[in-house]
HTML snippet that shows the backbone in 3Dmol.js (N, CA, C, O; Angstrom):
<script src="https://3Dmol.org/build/3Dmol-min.js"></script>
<div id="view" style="width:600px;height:400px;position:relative"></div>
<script>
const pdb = `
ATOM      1  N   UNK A   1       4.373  74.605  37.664  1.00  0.00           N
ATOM      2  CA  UNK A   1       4.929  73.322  37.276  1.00  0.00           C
ATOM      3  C   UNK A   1       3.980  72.658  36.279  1.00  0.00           C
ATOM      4  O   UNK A   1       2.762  72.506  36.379  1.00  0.00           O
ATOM      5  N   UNK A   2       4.811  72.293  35.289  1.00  0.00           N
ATOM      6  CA  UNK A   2       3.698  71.508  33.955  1.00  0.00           C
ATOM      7  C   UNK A   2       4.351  69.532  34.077  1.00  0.00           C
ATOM      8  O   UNK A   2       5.401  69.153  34.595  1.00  0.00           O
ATOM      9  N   UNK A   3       3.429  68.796  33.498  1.00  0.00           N
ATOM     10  CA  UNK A   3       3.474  67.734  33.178  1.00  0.00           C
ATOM     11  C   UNK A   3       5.033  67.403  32.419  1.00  0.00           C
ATOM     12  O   UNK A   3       5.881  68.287  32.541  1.00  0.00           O
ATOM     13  N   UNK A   4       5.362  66.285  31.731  1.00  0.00           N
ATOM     14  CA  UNK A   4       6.096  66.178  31.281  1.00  0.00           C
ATOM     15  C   UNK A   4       5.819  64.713  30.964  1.00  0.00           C
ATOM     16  O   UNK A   4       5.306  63.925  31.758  1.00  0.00           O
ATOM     17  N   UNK A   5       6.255  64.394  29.578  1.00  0.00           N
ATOM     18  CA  UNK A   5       6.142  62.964  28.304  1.00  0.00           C
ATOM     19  C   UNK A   5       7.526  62.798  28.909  1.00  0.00           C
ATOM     20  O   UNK A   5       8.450  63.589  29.095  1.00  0.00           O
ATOM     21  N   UNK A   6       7.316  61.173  29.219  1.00  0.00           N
ATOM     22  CA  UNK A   6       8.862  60.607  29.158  1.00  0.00           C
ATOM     23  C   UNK A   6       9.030  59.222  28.236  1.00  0.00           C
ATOM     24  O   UNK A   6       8.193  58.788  27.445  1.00  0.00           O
ATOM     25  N   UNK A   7       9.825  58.872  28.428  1.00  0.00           N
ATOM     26  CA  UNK A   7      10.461  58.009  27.153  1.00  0.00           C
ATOM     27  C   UNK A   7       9.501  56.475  27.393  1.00  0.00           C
ATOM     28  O   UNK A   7       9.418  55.809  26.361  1.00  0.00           O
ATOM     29  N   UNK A   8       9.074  56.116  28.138  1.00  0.00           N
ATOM     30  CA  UNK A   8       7.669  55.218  28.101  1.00  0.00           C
ATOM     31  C   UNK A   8       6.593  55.501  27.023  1.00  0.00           C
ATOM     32  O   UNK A   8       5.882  54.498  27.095  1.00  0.00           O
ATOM     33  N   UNK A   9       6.147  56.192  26.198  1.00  0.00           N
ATOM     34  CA  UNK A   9       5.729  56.806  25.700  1.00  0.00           C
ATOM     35  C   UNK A   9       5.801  56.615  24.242  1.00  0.00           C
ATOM     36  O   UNK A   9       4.909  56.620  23.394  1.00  0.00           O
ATOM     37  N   UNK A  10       7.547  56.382  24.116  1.00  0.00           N
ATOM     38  CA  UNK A  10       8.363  55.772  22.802  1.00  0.00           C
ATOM     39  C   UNK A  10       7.261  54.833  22.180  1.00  0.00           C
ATOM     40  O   UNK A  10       6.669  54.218  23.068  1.00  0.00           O
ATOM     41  N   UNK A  11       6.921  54.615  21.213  1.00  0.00           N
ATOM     42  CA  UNK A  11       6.333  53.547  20.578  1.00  0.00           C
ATOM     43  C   UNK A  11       4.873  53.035  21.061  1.00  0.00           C
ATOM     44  O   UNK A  11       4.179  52.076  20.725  1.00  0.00           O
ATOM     45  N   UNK A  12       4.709  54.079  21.984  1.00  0.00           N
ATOM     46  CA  UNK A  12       3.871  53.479  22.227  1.00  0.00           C
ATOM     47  C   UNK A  12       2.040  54.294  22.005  1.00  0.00           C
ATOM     48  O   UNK A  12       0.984  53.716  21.751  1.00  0.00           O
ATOM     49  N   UNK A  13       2.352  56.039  22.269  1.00  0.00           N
ATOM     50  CA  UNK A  13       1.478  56.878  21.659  1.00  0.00           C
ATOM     51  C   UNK A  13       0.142  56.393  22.270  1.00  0.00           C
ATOM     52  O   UNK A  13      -0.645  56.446  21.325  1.00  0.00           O
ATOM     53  N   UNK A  14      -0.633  55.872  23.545  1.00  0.00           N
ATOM     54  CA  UNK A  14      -1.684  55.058  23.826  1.00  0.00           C
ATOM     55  C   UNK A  14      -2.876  56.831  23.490  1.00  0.00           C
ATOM     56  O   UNK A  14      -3.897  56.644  22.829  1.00  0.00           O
ATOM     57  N   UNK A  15      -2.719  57.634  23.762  1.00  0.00           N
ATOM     58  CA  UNK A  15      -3.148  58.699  23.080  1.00  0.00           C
ATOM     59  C   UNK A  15      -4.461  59.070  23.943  1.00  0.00           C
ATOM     60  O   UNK A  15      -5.388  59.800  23.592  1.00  0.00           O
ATOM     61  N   UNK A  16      -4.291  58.332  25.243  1.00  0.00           N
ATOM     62  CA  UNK A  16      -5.665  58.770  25.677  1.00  0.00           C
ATOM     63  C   UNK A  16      -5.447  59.769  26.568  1.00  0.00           C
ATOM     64  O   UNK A  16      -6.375  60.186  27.261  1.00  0.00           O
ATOM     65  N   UNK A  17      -3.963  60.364  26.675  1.00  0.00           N
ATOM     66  CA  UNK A  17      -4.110  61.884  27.226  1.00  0.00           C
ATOM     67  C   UNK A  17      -4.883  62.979  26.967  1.00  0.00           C
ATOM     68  O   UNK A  17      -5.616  63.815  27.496  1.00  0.00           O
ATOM     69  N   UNK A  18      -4.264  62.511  25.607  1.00  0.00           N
ATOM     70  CA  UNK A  18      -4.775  63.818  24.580  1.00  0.00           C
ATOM     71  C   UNK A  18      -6.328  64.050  24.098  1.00  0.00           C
ATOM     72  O   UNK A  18      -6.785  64.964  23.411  1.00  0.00           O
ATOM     73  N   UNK A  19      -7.041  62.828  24.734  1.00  0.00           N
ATOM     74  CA  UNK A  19      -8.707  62.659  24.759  1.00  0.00           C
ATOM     75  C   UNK A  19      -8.974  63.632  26.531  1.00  0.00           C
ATOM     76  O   UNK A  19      -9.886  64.452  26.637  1.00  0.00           O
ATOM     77  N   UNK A  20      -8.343  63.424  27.311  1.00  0.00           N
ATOM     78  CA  UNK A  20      -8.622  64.404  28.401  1.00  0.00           C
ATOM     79  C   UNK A  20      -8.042  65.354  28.956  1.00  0.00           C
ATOM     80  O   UNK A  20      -8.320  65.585  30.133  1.00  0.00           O
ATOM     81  N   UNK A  21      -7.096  66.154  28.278  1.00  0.00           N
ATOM     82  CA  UNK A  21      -6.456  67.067  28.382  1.00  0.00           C
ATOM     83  C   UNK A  21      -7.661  68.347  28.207  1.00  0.00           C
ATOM     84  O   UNK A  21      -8.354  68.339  27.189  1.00  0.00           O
ATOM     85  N   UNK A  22      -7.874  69.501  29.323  1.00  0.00           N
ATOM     86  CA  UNK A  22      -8.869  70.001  29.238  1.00  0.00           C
ATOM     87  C   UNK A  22      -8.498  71.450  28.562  1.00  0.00           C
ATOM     88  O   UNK A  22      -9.290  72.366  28.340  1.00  0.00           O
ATOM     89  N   UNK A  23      -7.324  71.425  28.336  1.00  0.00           N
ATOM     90  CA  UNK A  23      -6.403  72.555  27.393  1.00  0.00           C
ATOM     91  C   UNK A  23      -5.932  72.174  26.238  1.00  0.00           C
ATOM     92  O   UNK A  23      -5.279  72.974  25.568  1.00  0.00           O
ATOM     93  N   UNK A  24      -6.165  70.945  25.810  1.00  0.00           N
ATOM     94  CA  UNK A  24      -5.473  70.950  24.783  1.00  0.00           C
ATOM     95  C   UNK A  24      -4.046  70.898  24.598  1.00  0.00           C
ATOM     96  O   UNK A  24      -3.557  71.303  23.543  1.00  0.00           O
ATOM     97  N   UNK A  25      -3.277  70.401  25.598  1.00  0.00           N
ATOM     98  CA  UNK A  25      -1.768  70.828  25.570  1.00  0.00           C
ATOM     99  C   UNK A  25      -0.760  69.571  24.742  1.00  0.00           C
ATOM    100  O   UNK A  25       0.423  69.678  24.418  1.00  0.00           O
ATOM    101  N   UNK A  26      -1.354  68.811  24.614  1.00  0.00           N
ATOM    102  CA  UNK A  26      -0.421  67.405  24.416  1.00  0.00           C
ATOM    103  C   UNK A  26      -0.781  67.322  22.782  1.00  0.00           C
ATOM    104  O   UNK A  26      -1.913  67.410  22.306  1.00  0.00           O
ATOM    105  N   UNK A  27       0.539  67.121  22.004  1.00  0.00           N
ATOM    106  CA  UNK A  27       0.633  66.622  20.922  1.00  0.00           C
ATOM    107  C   UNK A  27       1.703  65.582  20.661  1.00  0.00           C
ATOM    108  O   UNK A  27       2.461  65.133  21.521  1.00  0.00           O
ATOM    109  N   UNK A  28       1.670  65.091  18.774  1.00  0.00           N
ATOM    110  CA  UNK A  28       0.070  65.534  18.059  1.00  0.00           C
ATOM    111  C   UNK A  28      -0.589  64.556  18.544  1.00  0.00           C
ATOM    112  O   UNK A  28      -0.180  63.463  18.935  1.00  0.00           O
ATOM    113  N   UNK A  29      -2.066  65.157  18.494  1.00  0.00           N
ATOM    114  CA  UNK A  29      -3.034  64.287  18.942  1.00  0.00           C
ATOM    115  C   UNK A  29      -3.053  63.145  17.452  1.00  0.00           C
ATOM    116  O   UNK A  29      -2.238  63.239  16.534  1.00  0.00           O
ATOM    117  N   UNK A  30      -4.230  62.064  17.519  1.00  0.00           N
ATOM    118  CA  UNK A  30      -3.974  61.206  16.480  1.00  0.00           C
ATOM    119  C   UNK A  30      -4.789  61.843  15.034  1.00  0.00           C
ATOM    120  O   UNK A  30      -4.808  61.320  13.920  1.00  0.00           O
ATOM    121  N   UNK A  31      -5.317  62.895  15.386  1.00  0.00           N
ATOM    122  CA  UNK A  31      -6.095  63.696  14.129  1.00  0.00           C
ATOM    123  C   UNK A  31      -5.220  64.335  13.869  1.00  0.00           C
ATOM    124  O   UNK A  31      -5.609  64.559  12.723  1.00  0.00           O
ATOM    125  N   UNK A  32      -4.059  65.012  13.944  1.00  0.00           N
ATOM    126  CA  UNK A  32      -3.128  65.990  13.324  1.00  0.00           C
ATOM    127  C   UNK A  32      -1.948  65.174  12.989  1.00  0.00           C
ATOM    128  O   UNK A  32      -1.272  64.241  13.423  1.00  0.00           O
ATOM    129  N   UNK A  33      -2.069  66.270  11.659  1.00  0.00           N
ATOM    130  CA  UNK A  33      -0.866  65.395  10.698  1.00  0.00           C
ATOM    131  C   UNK A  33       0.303  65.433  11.637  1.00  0.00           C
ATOM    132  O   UNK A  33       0.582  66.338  12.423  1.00  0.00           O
ATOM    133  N   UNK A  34       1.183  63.880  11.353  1.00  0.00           N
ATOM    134  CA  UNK A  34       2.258  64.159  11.910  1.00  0.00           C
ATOM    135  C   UNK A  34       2.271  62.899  12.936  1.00  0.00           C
ATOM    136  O   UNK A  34       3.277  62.230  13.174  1.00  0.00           O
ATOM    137  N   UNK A  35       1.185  62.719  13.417  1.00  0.00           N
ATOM    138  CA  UNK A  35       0.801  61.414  14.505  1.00  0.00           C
ATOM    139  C   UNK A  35       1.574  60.011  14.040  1.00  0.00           C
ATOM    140  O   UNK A  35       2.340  59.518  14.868  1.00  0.00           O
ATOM    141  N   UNK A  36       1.436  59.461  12.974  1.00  0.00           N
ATOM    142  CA  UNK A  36       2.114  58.679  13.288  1.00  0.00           C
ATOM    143  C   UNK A  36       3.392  58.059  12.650  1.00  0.00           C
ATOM    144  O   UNK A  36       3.712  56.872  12.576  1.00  0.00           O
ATOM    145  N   UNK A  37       4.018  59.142  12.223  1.00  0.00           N
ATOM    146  CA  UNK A  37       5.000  59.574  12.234  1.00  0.00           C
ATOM    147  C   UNK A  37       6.288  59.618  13.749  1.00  0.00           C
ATOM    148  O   UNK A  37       7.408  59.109  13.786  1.00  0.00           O
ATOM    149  N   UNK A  38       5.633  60.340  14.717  1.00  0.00           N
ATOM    150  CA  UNK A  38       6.160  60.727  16.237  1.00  0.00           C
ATOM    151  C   UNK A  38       6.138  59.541  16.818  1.00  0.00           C
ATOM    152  O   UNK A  38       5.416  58.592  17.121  1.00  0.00           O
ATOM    153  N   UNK A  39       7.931  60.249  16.883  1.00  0.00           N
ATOM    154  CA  UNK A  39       7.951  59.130  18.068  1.00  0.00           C
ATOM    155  C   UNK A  39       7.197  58.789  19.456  1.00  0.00           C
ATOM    156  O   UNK A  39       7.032  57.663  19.926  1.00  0.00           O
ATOM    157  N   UNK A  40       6.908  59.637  19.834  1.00  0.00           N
ATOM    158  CA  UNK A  40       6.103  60.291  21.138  1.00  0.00           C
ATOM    159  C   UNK A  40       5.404  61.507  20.867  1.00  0.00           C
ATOM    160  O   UNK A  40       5.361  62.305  19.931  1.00  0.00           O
ATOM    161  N   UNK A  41       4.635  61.339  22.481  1.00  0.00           N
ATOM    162  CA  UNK A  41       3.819  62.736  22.541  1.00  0.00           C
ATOM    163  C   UNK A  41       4.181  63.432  23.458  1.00  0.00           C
ATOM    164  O   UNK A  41       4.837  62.894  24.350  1.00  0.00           O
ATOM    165  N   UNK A  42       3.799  65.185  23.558  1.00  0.00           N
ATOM    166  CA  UNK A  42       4.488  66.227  24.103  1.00  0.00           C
ATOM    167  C   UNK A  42       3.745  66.761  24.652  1.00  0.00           C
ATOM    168  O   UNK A  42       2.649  66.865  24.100  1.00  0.00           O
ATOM    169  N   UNK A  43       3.932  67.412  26.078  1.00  0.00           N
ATOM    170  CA  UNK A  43       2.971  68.029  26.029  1.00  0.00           C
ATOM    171  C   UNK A  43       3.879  69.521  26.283  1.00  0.00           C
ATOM    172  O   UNK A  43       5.062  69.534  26.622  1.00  0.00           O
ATOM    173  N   UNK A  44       3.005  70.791  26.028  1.00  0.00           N
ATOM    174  CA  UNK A  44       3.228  72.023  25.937  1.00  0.00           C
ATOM    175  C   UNK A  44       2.946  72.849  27.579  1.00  0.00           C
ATOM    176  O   UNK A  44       1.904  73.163  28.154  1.00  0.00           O
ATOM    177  N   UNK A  45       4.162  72.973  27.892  1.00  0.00           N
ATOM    178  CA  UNK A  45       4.302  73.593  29.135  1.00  0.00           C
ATOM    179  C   UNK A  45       3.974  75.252  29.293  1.00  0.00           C
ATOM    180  O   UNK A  45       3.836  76.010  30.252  1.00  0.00           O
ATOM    181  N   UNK A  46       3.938  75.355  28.210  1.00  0.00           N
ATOM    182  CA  UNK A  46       3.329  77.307  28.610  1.00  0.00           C
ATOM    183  C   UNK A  46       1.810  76.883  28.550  1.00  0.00           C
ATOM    184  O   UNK A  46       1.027  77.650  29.111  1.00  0.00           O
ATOM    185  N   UNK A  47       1.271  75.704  27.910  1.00  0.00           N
ATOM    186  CA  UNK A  47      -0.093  75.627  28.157  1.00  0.00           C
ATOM    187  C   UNK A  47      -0.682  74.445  29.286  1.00  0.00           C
ATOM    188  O   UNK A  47      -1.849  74.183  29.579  1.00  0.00           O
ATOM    189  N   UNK A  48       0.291  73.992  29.668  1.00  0.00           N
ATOM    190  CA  UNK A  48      -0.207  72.714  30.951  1.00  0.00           C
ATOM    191  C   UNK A  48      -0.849  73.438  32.254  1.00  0.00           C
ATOM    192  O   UNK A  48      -0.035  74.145  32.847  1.00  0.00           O
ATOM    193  N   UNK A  49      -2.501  73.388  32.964  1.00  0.00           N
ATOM    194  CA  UNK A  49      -2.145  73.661  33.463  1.00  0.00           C
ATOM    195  C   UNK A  49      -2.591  72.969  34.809  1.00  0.00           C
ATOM    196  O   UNK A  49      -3.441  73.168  35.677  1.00  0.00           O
ATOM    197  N   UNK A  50      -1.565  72.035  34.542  1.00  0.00           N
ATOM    198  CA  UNK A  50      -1.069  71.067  35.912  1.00  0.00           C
ATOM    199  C   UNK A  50      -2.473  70.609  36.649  1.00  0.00           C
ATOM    200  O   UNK A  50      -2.600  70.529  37.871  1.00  0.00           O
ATOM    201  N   UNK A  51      -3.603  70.294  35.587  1.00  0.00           N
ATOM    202  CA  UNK A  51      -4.720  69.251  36.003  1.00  0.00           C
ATOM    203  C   UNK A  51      -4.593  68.076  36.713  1.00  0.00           C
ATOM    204  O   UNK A  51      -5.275  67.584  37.612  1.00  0.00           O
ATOM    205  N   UNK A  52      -3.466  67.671  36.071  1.00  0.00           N
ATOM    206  CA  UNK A  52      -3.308  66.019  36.389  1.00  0.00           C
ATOM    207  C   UNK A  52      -4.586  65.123  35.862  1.00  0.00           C
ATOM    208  O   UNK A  52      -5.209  64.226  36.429  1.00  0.00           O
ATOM    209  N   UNK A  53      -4.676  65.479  35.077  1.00  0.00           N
ATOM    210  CA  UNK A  53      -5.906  64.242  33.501  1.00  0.00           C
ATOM    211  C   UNK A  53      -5.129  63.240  33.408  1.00  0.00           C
ATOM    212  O   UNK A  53      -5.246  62.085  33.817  1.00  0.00           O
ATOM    213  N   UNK A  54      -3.946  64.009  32.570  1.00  0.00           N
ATOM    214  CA  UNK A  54      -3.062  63.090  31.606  1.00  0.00           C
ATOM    215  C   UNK A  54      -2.552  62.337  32.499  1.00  0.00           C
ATOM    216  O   UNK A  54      -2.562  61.130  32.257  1.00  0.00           O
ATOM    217  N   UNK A  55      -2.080  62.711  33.521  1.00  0.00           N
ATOM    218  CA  UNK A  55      -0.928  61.602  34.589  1.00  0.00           C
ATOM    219  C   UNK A  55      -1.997  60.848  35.213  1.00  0.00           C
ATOM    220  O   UNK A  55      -1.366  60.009  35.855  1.00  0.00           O
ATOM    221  N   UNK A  56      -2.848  60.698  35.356  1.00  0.00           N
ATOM    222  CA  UNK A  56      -4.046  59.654  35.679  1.00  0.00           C
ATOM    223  C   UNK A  56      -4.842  58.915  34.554  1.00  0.00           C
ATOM    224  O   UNK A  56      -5.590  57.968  34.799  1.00  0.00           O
ATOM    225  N   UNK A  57      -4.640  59.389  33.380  1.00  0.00           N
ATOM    226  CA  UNK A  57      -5.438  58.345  32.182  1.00  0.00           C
ATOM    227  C   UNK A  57      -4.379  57.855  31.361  1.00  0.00           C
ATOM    228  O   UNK A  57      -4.750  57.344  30.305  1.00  0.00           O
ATOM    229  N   UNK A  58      -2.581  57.898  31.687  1.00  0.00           N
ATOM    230  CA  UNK A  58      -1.799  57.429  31.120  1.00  0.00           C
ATOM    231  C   UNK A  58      -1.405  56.022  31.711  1.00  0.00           C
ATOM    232  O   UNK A  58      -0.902  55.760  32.804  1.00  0.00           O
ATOM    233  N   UNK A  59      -1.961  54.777  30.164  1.00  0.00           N
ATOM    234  CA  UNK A  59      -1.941  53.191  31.055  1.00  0.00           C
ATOM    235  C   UNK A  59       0.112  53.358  31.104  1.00  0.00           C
ATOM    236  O   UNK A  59       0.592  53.180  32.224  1.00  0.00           O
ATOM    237  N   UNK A  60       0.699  53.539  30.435  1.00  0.00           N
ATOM    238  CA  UNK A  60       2.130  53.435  30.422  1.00  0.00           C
ATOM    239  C   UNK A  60       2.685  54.163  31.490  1.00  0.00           C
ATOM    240  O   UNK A  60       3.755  53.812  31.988  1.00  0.00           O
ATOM    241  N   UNK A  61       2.023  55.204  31.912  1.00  0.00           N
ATOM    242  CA  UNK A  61       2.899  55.786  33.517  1.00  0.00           C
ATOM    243  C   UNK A  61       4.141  56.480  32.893  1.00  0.00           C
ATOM    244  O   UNK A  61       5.228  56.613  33.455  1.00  0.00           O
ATOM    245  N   UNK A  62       3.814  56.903  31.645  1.00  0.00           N
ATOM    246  CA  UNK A  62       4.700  57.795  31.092  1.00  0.00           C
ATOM    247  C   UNK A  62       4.588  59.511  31.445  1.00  0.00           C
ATOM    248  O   UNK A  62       5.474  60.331  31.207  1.00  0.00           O
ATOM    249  N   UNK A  63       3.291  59.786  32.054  1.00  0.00           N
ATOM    250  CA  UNK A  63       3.617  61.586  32.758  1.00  0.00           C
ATOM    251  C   UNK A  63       4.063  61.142  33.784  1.00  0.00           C
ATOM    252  O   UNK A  63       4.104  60.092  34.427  1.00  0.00           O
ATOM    253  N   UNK A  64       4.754  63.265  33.850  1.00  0.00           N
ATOM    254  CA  UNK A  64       5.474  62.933  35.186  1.00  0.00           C
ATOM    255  C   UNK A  64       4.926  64.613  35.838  1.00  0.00           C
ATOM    256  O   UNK A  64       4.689  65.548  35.073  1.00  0.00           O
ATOM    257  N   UNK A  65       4.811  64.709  37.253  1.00  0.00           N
ATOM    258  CA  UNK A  65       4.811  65.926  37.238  1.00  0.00           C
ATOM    259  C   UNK A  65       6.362  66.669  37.411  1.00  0.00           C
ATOM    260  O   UNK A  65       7.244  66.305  38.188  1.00  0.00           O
ATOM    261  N   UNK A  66       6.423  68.030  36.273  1.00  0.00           N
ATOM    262  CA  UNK A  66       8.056  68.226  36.229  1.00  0.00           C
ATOM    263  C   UNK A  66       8.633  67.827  37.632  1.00  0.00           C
ATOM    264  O   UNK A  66       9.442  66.911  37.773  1.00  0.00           O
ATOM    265  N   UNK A  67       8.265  68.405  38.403  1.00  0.00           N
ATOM    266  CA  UNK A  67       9.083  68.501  39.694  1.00  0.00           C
ATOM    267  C   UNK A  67       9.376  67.085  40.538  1.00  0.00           C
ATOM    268  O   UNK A  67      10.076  67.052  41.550  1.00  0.00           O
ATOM    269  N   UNK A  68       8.853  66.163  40.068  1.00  0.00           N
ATOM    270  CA  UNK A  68       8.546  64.764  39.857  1.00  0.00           C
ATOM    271  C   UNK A  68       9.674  63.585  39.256  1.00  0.00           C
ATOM    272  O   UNK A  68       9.834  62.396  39.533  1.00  0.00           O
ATOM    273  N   UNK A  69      10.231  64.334  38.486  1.00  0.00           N
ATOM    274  CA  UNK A  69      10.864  63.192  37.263  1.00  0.00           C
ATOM    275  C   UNK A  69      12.055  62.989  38.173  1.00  0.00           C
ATOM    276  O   UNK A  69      12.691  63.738  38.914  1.00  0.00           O
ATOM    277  N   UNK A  70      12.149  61.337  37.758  1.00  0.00           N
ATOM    278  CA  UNK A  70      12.943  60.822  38.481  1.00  0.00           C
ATOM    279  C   UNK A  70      14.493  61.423  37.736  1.00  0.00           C
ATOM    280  O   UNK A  70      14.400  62.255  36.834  1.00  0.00           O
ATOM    281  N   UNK A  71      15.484  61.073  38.061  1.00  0.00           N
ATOM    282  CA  UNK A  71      16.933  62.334  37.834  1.00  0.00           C
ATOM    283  C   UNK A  71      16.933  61.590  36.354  1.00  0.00           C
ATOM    284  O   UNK A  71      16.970  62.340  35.379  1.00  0.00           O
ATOM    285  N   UNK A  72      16.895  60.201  36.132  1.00  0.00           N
ATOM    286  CA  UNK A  72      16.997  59.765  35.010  1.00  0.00           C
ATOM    287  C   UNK A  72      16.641  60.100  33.807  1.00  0.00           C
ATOM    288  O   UNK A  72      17.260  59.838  32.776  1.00  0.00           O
ATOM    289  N   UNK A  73      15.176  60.955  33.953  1.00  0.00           N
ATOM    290  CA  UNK A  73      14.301  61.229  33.524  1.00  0.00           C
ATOM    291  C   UNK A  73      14.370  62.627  33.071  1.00  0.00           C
ATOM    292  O   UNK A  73      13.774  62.745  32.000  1.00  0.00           O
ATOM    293  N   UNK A  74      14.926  63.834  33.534  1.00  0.00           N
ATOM    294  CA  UNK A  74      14.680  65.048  34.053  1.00  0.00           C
ATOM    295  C   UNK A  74      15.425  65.699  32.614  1.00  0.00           C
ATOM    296  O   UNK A  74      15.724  66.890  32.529  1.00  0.00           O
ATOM    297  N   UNK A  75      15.642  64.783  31.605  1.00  0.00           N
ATOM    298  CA  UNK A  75      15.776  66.068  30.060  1.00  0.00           C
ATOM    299  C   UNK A  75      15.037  66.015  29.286  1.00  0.00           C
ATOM    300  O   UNK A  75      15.299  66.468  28.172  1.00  0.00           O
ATOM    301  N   UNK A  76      13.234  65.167  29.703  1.00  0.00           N
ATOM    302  CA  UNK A  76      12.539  64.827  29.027  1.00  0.00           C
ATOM    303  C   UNK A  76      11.936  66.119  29.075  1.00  0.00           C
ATOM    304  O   UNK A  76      11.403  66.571  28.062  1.00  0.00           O
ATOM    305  N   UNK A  77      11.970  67.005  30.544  1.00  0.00           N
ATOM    306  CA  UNK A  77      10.658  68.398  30.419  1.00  0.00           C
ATOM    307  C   UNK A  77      11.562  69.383  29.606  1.00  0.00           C
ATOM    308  O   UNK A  77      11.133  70.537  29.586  1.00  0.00           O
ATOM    309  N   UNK A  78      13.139  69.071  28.696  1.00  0.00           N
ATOM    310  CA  UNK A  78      13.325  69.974  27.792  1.00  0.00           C
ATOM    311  C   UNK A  78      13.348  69.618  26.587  1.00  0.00           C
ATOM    312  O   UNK A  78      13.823  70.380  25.744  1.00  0.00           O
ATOM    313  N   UNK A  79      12.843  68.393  26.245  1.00  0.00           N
ATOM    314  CA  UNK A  79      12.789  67.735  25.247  1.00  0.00           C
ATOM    315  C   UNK A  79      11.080  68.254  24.811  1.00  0.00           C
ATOM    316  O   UNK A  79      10.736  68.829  23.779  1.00  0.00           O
ATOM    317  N   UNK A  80      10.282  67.860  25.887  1.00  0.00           N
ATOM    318  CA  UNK A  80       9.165  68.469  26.004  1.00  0.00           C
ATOM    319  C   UNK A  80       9.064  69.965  25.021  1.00  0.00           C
ATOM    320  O   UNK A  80       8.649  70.327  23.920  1.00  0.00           O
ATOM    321  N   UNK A  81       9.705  70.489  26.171  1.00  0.00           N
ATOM    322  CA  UNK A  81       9.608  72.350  26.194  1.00  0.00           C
ATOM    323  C   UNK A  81       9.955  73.048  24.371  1.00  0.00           C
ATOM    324  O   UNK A  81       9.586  74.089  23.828  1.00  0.00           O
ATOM    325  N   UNK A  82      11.097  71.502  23.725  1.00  0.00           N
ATOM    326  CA  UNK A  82      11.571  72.159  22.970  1.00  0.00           C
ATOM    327  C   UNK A  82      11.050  72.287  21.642  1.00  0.00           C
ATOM    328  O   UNK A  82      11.363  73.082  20.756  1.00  0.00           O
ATOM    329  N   UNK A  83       9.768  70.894  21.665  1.00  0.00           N
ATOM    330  CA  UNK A  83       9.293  70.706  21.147  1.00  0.00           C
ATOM    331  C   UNK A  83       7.784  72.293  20.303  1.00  0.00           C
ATOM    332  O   UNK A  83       7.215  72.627  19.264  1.00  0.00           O
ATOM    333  N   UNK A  84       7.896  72.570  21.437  1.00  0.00           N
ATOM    334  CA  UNK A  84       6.989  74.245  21.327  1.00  0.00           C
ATOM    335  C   UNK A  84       7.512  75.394  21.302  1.00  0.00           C
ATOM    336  O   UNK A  84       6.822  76.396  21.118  1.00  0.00           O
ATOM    337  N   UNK A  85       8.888  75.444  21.493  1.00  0.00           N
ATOM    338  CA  UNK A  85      10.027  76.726  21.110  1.00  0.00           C
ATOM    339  C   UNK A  85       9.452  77.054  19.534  1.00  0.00           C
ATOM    340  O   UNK A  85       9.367  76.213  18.639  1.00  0.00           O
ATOM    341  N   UNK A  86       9.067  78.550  19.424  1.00  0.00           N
ATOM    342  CA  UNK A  86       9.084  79.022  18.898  1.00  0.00           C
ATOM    343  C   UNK A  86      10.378  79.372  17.815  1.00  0.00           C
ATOM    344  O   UNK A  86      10.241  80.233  16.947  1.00  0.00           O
TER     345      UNK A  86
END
`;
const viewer = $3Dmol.createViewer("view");
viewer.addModel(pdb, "pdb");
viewer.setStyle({}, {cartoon: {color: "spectrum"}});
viewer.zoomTo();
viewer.render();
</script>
């Protein structure tokens, strides 16, 4: 089970996941092109691996753990996912 960006997140980019993410999984961080531009940030589920950093240093309470997301919530881990489809 990986993390998952939900729509709290929108506008708001507070970006301090992506300072303790110990994989690297969440984009874009605010150094890669493209930052602020995005609407949000993503994180990459073939590389999450389910630390729980991000869902504890996020002030917006925007992670979720997948298995977690409230039903409302639950097309954000393919919005996520789709974001890293090859």
């Amino acid at each position: 089970m990986s993390y998952v960006i939900t729509d709290r997140c929108v506008g708001n980019k507070d970006a301090s996941c992506t300072e303790v993410c110990p994989v690297d999984c969440i984009h874009p961080t605010p150094d890669e092109a493209g930052f602020a531009e995005a609407e949000m940030l993503y994180i990459d589920p073939g590389e999450c691996i389910d630390c729980d950093a991000c869902f504890e240093s996020c002030p917006v309470k925007a992670i979720y753990p997948k298995g977690q997301l409230p039903a409302d919530l639950v097309h954000f881990a393919e919005i996520n996912a789709a974001r890293f489809a090859a």
